[in-house]
C-alpha positions in Angstrom: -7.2 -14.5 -6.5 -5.5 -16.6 -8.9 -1.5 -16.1 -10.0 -0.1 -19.4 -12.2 1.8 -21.1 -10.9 0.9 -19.9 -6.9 -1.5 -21.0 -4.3 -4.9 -19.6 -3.9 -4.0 -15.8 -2.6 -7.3 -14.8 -0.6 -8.5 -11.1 0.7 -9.6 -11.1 3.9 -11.5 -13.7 6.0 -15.5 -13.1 5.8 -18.5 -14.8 5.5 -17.7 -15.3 1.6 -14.8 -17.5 2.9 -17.7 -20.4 3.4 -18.7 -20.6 -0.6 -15.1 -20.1 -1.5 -14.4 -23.4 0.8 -16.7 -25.3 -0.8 -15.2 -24.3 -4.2 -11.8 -24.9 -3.4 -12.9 -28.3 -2.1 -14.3 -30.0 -5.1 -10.6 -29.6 -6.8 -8.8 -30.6 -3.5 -11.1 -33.9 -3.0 -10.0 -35.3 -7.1 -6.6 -34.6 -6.1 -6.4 -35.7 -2.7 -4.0 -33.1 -1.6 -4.9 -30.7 1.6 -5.4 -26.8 1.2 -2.1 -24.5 0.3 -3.0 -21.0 0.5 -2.2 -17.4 1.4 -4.4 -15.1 2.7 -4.1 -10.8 3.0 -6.1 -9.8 5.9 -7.0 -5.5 5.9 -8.6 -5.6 9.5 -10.1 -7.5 12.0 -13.8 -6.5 12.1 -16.0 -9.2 12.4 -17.3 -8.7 8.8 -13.8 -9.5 7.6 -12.9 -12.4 9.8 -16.4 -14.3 10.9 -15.4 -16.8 7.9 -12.4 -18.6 9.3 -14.2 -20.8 11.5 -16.2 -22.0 8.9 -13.8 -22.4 5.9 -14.1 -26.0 5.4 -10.9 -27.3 3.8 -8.9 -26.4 7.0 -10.7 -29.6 8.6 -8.5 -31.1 6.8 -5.1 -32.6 8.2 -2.3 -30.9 6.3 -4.0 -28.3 5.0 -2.1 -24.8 5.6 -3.3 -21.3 5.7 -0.8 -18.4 6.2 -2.9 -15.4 6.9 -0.7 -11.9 6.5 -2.7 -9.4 8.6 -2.1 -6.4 10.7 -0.1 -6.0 13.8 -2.0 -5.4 16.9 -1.1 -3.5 19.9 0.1 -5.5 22.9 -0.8 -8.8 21.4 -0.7 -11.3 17.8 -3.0 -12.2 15.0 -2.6 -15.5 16.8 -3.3 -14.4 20.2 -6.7 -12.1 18.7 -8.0 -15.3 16.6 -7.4 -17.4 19.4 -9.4 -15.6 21.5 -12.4 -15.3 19.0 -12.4 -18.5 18.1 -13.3 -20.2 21.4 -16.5 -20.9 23.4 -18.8 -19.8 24.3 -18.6 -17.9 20.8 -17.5 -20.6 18.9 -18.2 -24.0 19.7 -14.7 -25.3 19.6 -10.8 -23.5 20.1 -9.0 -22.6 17.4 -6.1 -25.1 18.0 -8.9 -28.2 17.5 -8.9 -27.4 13.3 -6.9 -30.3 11.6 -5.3 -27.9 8.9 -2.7 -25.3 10.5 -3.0 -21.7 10.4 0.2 -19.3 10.5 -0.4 -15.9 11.2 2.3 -13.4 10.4 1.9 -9.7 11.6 2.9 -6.6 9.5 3.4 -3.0 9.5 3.7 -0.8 6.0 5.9 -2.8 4.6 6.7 -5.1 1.4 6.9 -8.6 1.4 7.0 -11.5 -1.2 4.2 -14.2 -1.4 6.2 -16.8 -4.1 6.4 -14.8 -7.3 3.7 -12.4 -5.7 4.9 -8.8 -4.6 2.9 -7.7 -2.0 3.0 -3.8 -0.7 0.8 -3.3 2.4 0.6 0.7 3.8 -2.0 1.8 6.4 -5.4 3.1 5.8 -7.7 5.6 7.5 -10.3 3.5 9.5 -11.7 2.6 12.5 -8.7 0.6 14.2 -5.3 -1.0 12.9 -6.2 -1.2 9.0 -4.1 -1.9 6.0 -4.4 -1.4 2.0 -2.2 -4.2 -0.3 -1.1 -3.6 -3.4 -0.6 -6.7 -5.8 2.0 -7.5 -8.2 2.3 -10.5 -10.5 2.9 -11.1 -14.0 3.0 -7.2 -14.8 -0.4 -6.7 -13.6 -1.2 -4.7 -10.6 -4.5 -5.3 -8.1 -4.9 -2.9 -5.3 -7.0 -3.3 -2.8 -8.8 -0.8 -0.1 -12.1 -2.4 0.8 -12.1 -0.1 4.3 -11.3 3.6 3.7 -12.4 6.7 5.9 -12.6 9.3 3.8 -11.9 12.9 4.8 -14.3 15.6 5.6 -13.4 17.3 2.8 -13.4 14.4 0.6 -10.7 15.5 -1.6 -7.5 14.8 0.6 -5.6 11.5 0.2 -2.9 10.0 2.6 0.4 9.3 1.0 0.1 5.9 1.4 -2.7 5.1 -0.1 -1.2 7.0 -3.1 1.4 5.0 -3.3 -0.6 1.9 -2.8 -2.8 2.9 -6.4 -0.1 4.5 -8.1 -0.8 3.3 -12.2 -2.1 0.5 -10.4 -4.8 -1.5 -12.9 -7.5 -2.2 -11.0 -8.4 -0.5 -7.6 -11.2 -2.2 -5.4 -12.4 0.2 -2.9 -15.0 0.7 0.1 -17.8 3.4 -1.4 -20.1 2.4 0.8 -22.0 5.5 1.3 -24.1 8.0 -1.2 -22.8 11.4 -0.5 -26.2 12.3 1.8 -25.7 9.1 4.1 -21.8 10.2 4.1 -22.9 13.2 5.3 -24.6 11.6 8.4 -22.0 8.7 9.0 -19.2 10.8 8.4 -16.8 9.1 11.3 -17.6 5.3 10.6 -14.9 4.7 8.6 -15.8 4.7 5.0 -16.3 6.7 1.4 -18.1 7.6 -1.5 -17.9 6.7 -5.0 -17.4 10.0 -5.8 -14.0 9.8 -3.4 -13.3 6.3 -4.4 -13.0 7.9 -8.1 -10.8 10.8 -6.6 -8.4 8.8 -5.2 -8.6 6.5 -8.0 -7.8 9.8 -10.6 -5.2 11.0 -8.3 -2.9 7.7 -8.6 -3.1 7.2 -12.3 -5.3 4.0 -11.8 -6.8 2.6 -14.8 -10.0 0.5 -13.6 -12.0 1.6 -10.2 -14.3 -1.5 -8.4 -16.8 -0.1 -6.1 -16.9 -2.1 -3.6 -18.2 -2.7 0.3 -21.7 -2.1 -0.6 -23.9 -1.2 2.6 -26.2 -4.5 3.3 -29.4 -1.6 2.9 -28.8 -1.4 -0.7 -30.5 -2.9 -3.4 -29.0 -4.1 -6.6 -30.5 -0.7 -8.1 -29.1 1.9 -5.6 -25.8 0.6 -6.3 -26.3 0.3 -10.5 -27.5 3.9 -9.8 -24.2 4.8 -7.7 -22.6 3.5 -10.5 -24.0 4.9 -13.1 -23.6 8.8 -11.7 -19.4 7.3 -10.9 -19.2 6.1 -14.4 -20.8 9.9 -15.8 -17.6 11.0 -13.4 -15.2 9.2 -15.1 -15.7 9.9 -18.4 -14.4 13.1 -17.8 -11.2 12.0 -16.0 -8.6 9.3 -16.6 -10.3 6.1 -15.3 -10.4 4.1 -18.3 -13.4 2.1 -16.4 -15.7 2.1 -13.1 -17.4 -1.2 -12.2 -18.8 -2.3 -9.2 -18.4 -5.8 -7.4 -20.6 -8.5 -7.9 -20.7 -11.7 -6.2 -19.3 -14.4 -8.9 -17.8 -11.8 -11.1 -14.6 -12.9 -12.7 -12.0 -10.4 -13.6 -8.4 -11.2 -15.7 -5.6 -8.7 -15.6 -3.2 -8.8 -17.9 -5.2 -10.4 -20.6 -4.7 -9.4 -24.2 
């Protein structure tokens, strides 16, 4: 995520982190300056941190990475990444990368990033998970890619209320068609259909699908989307979309 002005501000840690390090690299190399960048971390599933290791501007001397994730009970995000990152399941420790990383732990809370606000409140999941709301330049991201919903797919936590509230643009887990929800219903993720509730309930403006199962093809999810975008024509969501690798979105633009 880009915000003039501000370092790179990156959500969460996974495999994409590898292509976004090589991206990131070709400006860094014609300025000869090391890596300055933020990151918001929602959980620490492996498919939301297996990318650190591998994120290739923190080989870097001087490069620094301040990762903003959540707290975890009776140890750090320093002390969990530590331990990942180590062998035998990595081949080196965590303390041998040239560029620094400094964790910082949070609760539902609000903290400023630069001229960034960022609002983090706790989401249903599977472990310690968090939602952030993003505020710069009078736009507002949200984002929710990990969200169990409820059995009866219509309640939503105050937090994550407040978390969308008018927000323009909310990216959030619909992994699962209503049938596979239906089998999976304690993994830890939606539906489009609740993504677009929770979505209508806050007085959002855009809705991103997003978290797409891996056993999806490109047309199960256009057809996910299409049946969300029927939805919300007949509610308030100006837009549905869903994520794309490569896809480039501007808030705020005229």
């Amino acid at each position: 995520m880009d915000v003039d002005g501000e370092p790179p501000l990156i959500l969460d840690l996974g495999t994409g982190l590898r292509a976004l390090g090589d991206h990131l690299n070709v400006e860094l190399q014609e300025s000869g300056l090391p890596l300055r960048a933020n990151a918001l971390l929602t959980h620490l599933h492996f498919d939301h941190v297996l990318g650190l290791p591998f994120f290739a501007p923190m080989r870097d001397p001087g490069a620094i990475l301040d990762v903003y994730g959540p707290s975890q009970a009776g140890s750090t995000l320093k002390d969990t990444f530590e331990a990942i990152v180590q062998p035998p399941f990595f081949p080196i420790h965590f303390a041998d990368f040239r560029g620094e990383t400094c964790f910082h732990d949070l609760d539902d809370s609000g903290i400023g990033i630069g001229a960034i606000k960022v609002t983090a409140r706790s989401v249903p999941h599977i472990g310690h998970t968090l939602g952030y709301r993003i505020e710069a330049n009078g736009s507002s991201l949200v984002y929710i890619p990990d969200h169990q919903a409820p059995l009866d797919r219509w309640t939503v936590t105050q937090g994550v209320l407040e978390l969308c509230d008018g927000a323009d643009m909310v990216i959030h887990d619909a992994q699962y068609t209503e049938e596979e929800y239906a089998a999976l219903s304690d993994w830890g993720h939606s539906t489009p259909t609740y993504a677009l509730h929770v979505a209508k309930e806050a007085g959002a403006r855009q809705l991103t699908l997003f978290h797409h199962d891996p056993s999806h093809t490109d047309r199960e999810i256009d057809k996910m989307l299409s049946h969300s975008s029927r939805l919300a024509s007949e509610c308030s969501v100006v837009e549905v979309t869903a994520a794309a690798e490569g896809t480039t979105v501007e808030l705020g633009a005229a």
